[in-house]
N, CA, C and O atoms as CSV, one atom per row, in Angstrom:
chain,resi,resn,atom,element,x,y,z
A,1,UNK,N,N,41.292,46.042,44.647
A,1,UNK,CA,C,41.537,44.668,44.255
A,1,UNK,C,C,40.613,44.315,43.109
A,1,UNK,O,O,39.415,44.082,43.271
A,2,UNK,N,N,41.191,44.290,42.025
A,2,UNK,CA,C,40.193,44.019,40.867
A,2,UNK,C,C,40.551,42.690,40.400
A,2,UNK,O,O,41.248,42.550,39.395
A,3,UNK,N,N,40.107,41.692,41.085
A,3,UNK,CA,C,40.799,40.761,40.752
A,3,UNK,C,C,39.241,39.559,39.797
A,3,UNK,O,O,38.083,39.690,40.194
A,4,UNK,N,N,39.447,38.949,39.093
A,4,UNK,CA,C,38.577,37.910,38.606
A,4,UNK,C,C,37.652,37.422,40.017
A,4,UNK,O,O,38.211,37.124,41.072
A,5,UNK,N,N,36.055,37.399,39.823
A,5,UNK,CA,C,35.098,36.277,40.667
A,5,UNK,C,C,35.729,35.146,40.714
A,5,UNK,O,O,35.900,34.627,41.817
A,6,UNK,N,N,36.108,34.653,39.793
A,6,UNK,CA,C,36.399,32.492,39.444
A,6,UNK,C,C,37.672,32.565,40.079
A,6,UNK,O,O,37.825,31.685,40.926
A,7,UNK,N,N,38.800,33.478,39.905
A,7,UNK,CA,C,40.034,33.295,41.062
A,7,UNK,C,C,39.766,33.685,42.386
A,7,UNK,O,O,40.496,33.165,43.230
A,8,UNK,N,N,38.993,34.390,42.744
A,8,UNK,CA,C,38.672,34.448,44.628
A,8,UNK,C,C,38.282,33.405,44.522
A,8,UNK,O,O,39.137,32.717,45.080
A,9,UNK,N,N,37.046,32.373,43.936
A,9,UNK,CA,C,36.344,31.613,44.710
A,9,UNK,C,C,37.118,30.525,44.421
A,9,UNK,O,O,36.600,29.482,44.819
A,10,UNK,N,N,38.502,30.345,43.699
A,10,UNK,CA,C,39.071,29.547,43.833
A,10,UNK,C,C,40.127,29.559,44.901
A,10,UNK,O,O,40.243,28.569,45.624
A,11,UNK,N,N,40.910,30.611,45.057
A,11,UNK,CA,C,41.360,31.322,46.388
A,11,UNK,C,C,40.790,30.688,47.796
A,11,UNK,O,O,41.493,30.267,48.714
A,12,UNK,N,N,39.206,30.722,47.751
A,12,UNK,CA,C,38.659,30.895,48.890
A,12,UNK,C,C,38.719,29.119,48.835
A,12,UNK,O,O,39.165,28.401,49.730
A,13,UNK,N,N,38.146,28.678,47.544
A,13,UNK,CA,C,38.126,27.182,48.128
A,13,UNK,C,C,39.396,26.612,48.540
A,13,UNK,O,O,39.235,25.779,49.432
A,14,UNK,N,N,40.504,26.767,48.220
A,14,UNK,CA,C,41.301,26.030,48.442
A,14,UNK,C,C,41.911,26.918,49.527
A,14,UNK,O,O,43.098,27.239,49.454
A,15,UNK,N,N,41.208,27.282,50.430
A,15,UNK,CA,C,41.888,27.673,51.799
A,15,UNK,C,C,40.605,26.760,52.373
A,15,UNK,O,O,41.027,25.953,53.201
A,16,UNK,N,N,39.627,26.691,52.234
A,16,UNK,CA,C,38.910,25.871,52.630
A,16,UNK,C,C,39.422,24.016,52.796
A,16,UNK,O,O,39.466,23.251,53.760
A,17,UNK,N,N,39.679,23.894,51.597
A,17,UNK,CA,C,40.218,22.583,51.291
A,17,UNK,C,C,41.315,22.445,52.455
A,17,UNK,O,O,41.125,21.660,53.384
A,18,UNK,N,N,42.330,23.141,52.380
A,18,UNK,CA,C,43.452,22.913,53.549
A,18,UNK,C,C,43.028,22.761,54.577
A,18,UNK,O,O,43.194,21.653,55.085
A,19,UNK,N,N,42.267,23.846,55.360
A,19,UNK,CA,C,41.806,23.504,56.600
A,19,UNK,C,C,41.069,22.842,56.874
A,19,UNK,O,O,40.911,22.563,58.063
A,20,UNK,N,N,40.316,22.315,55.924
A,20,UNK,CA,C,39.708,20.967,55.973
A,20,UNK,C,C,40.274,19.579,56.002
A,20,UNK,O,O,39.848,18.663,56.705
A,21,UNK,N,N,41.060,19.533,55.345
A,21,UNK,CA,C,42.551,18.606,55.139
A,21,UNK,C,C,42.869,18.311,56.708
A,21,UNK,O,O,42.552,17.331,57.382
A,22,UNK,N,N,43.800,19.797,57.168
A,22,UNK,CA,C,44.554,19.836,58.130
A,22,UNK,C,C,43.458,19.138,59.379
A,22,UNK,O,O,43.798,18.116,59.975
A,23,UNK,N,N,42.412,19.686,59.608
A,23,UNK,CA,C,41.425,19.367,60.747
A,23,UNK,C,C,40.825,17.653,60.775
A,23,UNK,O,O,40.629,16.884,61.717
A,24,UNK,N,N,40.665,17.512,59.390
A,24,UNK,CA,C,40.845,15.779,59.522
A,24,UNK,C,C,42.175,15.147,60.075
A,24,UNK,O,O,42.301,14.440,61.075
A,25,UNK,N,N,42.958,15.491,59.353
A,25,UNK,CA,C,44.228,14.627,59.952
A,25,UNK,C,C,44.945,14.884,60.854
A,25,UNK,O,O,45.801,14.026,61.068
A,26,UNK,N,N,44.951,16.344,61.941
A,26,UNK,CA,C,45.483,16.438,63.011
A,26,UNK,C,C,44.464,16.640,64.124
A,26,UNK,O,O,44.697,16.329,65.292
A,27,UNK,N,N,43.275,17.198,63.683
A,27,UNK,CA,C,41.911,17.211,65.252
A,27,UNK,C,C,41.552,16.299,65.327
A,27,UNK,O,O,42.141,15.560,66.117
A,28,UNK,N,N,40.346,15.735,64.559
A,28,UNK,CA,C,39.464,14.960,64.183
A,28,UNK,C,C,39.847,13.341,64.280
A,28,UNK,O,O,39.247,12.632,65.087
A,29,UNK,N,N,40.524,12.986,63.711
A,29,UNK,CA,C,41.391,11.505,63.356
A,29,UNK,C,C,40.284,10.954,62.425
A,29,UNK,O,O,40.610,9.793,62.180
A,30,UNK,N,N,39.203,11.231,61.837
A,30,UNK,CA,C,38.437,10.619,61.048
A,30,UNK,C,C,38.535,10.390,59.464
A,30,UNK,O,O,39.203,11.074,58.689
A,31,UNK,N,N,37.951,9.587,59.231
A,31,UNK,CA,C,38.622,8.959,57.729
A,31,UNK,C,C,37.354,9.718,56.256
A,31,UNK,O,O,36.625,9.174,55.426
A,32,UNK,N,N,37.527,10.506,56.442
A,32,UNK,CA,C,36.651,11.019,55.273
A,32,UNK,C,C,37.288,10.392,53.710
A,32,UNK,O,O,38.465,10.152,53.441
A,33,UNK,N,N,36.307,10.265,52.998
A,33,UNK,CA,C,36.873,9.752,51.298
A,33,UNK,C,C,37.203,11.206,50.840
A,33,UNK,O,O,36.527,12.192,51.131
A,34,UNK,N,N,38.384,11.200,50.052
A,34,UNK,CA,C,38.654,12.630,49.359
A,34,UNK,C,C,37.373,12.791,48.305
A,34,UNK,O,O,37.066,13.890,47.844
A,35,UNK,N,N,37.010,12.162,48.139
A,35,UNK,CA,C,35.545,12.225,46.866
A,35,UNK,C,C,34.652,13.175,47.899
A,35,UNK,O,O,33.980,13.945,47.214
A,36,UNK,N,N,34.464,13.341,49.065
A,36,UNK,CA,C,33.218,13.802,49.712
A,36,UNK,C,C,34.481,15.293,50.117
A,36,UNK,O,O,33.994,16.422,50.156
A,37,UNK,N,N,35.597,15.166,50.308
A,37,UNK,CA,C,35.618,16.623,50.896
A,37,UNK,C,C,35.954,17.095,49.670
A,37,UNK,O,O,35.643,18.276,49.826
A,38,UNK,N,N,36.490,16.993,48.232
A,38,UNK,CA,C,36.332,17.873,46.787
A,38,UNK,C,C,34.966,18.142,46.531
A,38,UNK,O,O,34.720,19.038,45.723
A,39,UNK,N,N,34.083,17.566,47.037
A,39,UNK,CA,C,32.598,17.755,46.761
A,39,UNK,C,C,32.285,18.957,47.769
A,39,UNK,O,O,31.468,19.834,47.489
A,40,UNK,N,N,32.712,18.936,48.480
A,40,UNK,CA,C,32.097,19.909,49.782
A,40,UNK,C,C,33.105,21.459,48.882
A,40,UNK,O,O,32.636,22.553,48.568
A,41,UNK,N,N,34.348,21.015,48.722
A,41,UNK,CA,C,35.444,21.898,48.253
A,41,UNK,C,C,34.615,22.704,47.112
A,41,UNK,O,O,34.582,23.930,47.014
A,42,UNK,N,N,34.008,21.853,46.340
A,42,UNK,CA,C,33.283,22.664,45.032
A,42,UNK,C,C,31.862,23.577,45.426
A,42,UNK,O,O,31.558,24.721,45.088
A,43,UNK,N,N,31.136,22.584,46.277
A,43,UNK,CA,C,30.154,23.608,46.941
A,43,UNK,C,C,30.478,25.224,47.290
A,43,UNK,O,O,29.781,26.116,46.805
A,44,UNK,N,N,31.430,25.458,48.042
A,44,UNK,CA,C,32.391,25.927,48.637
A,44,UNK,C,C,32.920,27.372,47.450
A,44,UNK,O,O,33.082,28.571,47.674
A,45,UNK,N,N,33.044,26.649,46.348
A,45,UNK,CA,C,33.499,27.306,45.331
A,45,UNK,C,C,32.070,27.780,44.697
A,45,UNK,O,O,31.762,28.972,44.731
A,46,UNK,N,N,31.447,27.069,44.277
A,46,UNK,CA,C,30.064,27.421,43.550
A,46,UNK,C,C,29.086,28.816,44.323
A,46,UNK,O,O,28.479,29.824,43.962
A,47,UNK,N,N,29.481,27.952,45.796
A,47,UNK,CA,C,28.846,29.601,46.363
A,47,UNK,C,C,29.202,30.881,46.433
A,47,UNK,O,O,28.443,31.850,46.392
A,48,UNK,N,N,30.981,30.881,46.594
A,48,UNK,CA,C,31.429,32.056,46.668
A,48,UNK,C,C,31.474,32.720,45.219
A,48,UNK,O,O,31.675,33.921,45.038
A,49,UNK,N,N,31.279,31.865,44.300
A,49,UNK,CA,C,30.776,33.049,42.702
A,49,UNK,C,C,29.507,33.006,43.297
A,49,UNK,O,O,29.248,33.948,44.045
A,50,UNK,N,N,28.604,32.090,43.136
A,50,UNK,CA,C,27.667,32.893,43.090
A,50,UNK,C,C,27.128,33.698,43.882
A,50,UNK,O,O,26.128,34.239,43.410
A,51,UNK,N,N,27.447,34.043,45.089
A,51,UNK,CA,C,27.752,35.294,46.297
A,51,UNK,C,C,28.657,36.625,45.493
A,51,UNK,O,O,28.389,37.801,45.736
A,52,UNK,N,N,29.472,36.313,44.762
A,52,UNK,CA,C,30.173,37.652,44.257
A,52,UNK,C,C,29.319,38.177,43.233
A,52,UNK,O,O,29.365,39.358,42.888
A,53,UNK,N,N,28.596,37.391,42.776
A,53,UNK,CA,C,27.698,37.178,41.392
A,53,UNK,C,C,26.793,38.369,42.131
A,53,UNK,O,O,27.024,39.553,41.887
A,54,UNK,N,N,25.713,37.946,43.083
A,54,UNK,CA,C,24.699,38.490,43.383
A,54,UNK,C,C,24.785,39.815,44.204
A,54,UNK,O,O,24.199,40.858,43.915
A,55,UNK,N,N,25.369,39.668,44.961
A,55,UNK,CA,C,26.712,41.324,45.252
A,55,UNK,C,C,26.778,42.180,44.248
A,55,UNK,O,O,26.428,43.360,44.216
A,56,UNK,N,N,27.324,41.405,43.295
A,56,UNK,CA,C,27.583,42.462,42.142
A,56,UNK,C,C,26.394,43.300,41.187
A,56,UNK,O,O,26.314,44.387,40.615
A,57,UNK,N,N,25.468,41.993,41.410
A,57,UNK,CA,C,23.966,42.390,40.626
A,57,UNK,C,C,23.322,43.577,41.739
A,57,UNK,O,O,23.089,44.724,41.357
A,58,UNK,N,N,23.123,43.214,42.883
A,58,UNK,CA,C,22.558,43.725,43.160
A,58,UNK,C,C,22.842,44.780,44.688
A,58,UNK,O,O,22.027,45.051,45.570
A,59,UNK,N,N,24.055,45.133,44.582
A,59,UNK,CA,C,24.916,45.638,45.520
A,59,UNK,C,C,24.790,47.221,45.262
A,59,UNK,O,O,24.343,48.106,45.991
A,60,UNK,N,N,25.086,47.246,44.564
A,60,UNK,CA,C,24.910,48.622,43.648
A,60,UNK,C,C,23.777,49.544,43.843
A,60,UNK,O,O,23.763,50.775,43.849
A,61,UNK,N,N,22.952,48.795,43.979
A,61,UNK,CA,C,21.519,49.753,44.005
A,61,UNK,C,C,20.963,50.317,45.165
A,61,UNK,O,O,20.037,49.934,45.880
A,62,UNK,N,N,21.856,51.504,45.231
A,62,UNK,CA,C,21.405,52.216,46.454
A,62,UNK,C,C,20.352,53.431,46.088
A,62,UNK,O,O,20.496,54.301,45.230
A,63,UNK,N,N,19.575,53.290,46.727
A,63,UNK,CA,C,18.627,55.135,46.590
A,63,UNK,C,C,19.214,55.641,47.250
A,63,UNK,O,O,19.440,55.453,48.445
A,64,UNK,N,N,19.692,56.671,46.268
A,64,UNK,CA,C,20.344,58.133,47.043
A,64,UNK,C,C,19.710,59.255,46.770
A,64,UNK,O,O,20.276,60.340,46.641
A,65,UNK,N,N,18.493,59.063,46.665
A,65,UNK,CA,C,17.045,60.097,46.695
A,65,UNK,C,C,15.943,59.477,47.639
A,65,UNK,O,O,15.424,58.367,47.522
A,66,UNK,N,N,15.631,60.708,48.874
A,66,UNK,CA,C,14.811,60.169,49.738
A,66,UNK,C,C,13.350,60.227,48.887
A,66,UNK,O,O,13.128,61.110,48.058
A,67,UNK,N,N,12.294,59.051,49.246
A,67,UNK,CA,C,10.550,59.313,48.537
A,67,UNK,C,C,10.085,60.641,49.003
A,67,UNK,O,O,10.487,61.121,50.063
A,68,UNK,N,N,9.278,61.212,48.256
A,68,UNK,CA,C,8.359,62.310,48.509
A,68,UNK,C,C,7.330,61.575,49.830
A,68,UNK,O,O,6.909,60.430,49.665
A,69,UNK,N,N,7.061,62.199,50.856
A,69,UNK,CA,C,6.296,62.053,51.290
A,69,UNK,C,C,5.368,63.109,52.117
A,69,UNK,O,O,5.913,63.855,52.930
A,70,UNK,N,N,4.612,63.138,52.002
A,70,UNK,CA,C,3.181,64.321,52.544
A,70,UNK,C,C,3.296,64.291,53.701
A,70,UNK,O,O,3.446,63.150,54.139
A,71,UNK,N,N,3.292,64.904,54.268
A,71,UNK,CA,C,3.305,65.006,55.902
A,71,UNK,C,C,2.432,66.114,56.641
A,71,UNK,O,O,2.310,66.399,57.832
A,72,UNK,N,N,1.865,66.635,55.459
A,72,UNK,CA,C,0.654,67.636,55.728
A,72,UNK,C,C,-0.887,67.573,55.565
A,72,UNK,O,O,-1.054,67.024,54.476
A,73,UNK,N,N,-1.771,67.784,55.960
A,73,UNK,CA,C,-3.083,67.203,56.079
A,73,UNK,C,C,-3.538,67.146,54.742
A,73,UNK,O,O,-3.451,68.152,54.039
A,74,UNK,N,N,-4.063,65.980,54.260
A,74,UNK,CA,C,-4.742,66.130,52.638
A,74,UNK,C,C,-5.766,66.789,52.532
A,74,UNK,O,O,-6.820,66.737,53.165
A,75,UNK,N,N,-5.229,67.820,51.186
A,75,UNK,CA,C,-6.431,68.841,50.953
A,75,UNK,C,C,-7.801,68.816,49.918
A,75,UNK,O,O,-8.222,69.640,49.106
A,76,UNK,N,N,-8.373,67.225,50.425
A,76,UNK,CA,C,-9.577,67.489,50.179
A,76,UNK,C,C,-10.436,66.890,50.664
A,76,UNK,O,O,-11.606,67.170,50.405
């Protein structure tokens, strides 16, 4: 899946957004302002780049060489 960071985390928010939607108006019965759940919606979005962001930086860096280490009495 080689798909763009900015389209998953838009992907991801707006599955967020729905079930957020849906859970206000059929669980909940509470009156949230749409101003506070697009705000939560963007959070939402901001993290999942910058989660793919830092994954990507620093995901990669595996040692696949074990350290030298001495395991024999020091000779001096």
């Amino acid at each position: 899946m080689n798909h763009s960071i900015f389209i998953s985390g838009l992907a991801v928010s707006l599955i967020y957004l729905v079930f957020r939607f849906a859970e206000m108006k059929l669980l909940t019965k509470e009156k949230v302002a749409l101003k506070i759940l697009f705000r939560h919606t963007l959070i939402v979005y901001i993290s999942v780049v910058l989660g793919f962001l830092l994954l990507s930086q620093f995901g990669g860096k595996i040692i696949k060489n074990s350290p030298r280490v001495f395991t024999d009495s020091p000779g001096f």
